[in-house]
N, C-alpha and C positions, 0 to 999 in steps of 0.2 A: 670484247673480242680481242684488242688489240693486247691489252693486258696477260690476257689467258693463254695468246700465242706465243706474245716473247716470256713470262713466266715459263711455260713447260719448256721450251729450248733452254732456259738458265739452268732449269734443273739437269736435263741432259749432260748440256755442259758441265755441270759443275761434278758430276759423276766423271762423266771423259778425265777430268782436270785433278781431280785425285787419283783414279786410277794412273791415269800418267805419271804420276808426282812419285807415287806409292812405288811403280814398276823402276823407274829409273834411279830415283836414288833409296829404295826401301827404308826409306828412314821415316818413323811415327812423329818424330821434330818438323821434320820436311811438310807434312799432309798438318799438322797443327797451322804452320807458318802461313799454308795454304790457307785455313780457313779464319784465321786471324786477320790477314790482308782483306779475305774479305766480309768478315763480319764487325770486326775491330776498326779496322782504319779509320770507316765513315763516320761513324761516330766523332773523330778529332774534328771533324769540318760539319759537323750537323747544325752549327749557326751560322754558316754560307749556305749551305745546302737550298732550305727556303726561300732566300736573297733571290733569287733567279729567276723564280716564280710570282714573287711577291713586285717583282720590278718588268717584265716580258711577257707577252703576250702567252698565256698557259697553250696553246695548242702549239704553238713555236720551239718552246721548251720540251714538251713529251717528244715533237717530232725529233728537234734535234739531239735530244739524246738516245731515244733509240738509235740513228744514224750512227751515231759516236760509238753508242755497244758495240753495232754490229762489223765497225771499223776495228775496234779493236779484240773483235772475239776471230776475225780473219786473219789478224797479224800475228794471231797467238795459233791458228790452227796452221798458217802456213809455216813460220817460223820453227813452230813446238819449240821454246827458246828455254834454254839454262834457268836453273833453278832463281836465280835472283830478278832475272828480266821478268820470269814471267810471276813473281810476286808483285813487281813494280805492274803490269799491265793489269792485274787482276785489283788491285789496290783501286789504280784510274776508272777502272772499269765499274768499281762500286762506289766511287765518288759521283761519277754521273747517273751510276743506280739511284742513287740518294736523293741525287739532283730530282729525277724521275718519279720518284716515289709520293716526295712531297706535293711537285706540281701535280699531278697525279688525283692527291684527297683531295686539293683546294678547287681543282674543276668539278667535282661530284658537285657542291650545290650551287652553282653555273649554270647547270644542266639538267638539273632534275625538283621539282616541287618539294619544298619544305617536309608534307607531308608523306613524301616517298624517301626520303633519306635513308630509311632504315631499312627497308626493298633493294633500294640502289644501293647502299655497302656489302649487305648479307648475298645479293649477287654476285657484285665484284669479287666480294673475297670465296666463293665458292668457285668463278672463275679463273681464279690466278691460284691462291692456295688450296685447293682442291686441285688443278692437274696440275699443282709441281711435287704435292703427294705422291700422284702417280708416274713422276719422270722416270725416276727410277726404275721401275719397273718397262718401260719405255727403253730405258736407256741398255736395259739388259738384252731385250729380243734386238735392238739394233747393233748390238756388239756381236751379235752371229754375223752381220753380212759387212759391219763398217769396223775400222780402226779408229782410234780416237781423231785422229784427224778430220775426218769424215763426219762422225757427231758435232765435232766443234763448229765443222761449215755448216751444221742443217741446224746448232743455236744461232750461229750468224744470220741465215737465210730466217729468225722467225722473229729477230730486230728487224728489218728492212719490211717483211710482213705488215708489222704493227707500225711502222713510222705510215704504209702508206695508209693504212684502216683509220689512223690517229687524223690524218689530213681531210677527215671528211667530216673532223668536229668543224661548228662553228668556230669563228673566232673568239676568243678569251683574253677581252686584254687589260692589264693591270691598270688600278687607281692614279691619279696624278698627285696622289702625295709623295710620290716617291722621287719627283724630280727635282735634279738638283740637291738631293743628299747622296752621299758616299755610301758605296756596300759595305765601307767597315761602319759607319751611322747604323744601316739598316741591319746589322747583324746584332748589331751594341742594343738598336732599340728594341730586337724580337728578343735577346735577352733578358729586356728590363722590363717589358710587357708581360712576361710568365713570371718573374719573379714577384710582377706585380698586382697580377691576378689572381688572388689566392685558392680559386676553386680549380683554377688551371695546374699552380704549383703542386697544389697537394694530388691533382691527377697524377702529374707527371712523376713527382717521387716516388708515390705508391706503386706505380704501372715500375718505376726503376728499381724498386726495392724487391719486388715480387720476382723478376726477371734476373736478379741479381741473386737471390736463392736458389730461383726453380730452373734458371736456362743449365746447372750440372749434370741435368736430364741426358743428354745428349751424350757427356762423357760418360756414366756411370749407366748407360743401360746393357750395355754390352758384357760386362762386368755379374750385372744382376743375372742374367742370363744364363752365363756360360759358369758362374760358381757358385752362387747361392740356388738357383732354379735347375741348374746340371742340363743346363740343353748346348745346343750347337750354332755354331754358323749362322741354319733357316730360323733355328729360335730367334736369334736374336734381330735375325731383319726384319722379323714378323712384328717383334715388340715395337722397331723405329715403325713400322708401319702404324701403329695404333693412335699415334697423335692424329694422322695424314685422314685415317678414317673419320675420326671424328670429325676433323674440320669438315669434313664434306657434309657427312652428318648436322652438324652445329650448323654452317650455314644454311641446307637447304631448310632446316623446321626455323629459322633466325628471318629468313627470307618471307616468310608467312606470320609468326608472328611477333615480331619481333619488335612491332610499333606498340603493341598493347604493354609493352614495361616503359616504366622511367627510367630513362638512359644512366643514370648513375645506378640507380638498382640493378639493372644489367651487368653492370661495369663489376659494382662487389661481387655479385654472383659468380662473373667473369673469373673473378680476382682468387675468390676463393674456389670453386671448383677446379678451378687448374693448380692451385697449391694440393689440397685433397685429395686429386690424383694423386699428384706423387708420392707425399706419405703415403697413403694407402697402397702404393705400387711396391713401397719399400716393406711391407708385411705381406705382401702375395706369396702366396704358397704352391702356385703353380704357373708356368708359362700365358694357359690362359686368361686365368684372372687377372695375371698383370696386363696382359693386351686388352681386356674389359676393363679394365680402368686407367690404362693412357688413354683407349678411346675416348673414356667421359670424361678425362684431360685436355683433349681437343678440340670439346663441343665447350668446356668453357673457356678456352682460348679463344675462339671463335666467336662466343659473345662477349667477351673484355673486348675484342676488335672492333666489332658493330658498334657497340655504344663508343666506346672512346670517341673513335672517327665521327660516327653521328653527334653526339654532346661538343665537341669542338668545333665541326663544321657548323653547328646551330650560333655558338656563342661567343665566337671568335670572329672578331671585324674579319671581312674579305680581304682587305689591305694586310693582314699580320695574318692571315691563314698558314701561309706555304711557310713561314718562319718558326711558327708553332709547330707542325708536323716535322719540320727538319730540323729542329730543336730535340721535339721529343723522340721521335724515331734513330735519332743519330746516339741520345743518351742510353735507349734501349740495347744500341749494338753494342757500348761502351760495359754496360750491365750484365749482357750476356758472356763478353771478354772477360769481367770480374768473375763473374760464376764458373767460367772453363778453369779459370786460375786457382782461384781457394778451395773451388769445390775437388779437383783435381788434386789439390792436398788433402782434404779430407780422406778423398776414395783414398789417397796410396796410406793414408795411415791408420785409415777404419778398414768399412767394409762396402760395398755398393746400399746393402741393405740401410746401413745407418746415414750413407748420404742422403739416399732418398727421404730417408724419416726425417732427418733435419733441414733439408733443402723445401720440403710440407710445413715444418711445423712455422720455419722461419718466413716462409710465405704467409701463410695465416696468420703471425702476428703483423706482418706489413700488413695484411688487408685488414686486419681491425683497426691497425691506428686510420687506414685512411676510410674508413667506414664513418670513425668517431667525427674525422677531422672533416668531411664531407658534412656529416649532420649539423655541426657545428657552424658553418657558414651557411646553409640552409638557414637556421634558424634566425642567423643575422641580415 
């Protein structure tokens, strides 16, 4: 619940927060910069990130960074501050996202049977990425009666929400190996514990390598839309909506049965249906075909999510949990940066259509090698 409440406020927000960006200085640089601080930044500090969790009581940590969000989503709504300040607030703002995120996975099996892990993620993420799908759509009927100011205070009001829903976890408190070594030890050792686990590493690359093709989805669908498909404006919100559908889709059939796969099977499946998408989306021949295949782009994002989480939360000491997640989570935002960038050169010197075919195909060769490279340690 607590997830799901401050999730759909982020999205809110984060609409208020380009539309503002977008209104004041019109500049397409300005709404990048925006979204760079906050999908880029985290990523430079993604081996602090878990430190927090992995050394502080997990229910301490969630509460106080909601508190912190919702501190600094008021400073920004009362201020509405210059383009620079409010890059720097939105930067802070998803550092402690980060912070959150991580602690976040490592209390799932805290709290729930071995046996339910895979109930308990397919949940959660139906809970949070399933209504930040629909923020938007949210955020549009509330711009009949509110200004952006106004959405920003009702993202603020749904951190304070969830800090207090979050206070009614048990307590969650870290191992004592951690005392008495430094958070630069502890960030050096979540480091060298991935590099050193080889079924972890080859997760984390391949989830990097996939995400680092496929995340130019985002720039180049707008593109597909309005010049290769000849539709409009609703065309193409309709297409961003097609991911958002399926995740809901993905989780809720993930949520039933999603125990009966082996969590790495999953994971490929994951890996490659959402590359598949988008190739396939870069041959659509019509508006809707391509939103019937971002859909089934969604549902297998949705299952690369479940398994990931579940397969790391199963195999990953308690003590290195939150390091690992804010490790891998922080290289995915870093991945996604890479793909807004090159892919971005591609779109302006191709066409959307061949981004997408390439952004597919090069997905698909990452998920074979880490298919091969998965069976390979299996066997050993």
């Amino acid at each position: 619940m607590a997830r799901a409440v401050s999730f759909l406020g982020d999205s809110l927000g984060l609409v208020a927060l380009l539309l503002y960006v977008e209104g004041v200085t019109g500049a397409a640089l300005a709404v990048a910069l925006l979204l760079l601080a906050g999908d880029f930044t985290p990523g430079l500090f993604g081996a602090f990130a878990g430190v927090v969790g992995d050394r502080i009581d997990l229910r301490k940590v969630m509460v106080g960074c909601d508190l912190a969000q919702g501190v600094l989503v008021v400073v920004m709504a009362v201020a509405l501050p210059p383009l620079p300040v409010l890059l720097v607030l939105v930067a802070v703002r998803s550092l402690v996202a980060q912070v959150f995120q991580a602690s976040s996975r490592s209390a799932v099996p805290a709290l729930v049977a071995d046996k339910d892990l895979e109930t308990a993620n397919s949940t959660l993420g139906a809970g949070t990425y399933g209504l930040e799908a629909i923020g938007p759509l949210v955020a549009a009927a509330l711009f009949l009666v509110l200004d952006v100011r106004g959405i920003l205070l009702i993202d603020a009001a749904t951190f304070f929400v969830s800090a207090v829903l979050l206070m009614g976890l048990p307590s969650l408190p870290p191992s004592n190996e951690h005392s008495g070594t430094s958070v630069l030890r502890n960030a050096r050792d979540g480091l060298g514990y991935i590099w050193k686990t080889k079924t972890v590493r080859v997760i984390g690359l391949g989830f990097f390598a996939v995400v680092a093709f496929n995340g130019v989805d985002d720039v180049a669908m707008v593109f597909l839309a309005k010049d290769e498909l000849h539709g409009g404006d609703s065309a193409a919100a309709t297409l961003y909506a097609g991911v958002g559908i399926g995740l809901v889709v993905g989780y809720a059939l993930l949520t039933r049965y999603a125990s009966r796969f082996a969590m790495p099977v999953l994971l490929i499946a994951g890996l490659a249906i959402s590359s598949l998408g988008n190739l396939f989306t870069g041959l659509a021949w019509a508006i809707w075909a391509a939103l019937a295949l971002q859909t089934i782009r969604g549902v297998g994002i949705a299952a690369l999510d479940v398994a990931i989480n579940t397969h790391l939360q199963r195999v990953v000491p308690p003590a290195m949990l939150g390091r690992v997640f804010g490790n891998l989570y922080g290289a995915i935002g870093l991945a996604a940066g890479i793909s807004y960038v090159f892919g971005g050169l591609l779109l302006e010197h191709t066409n959307a259509r061949v981004t997408f075919i390439a952004a597919g195909v090069g997905g698909l060769l990452a998920t074979a090698a880490t298919a091969i490279a998965l069976r390979v340690q299996a066997r050993r």
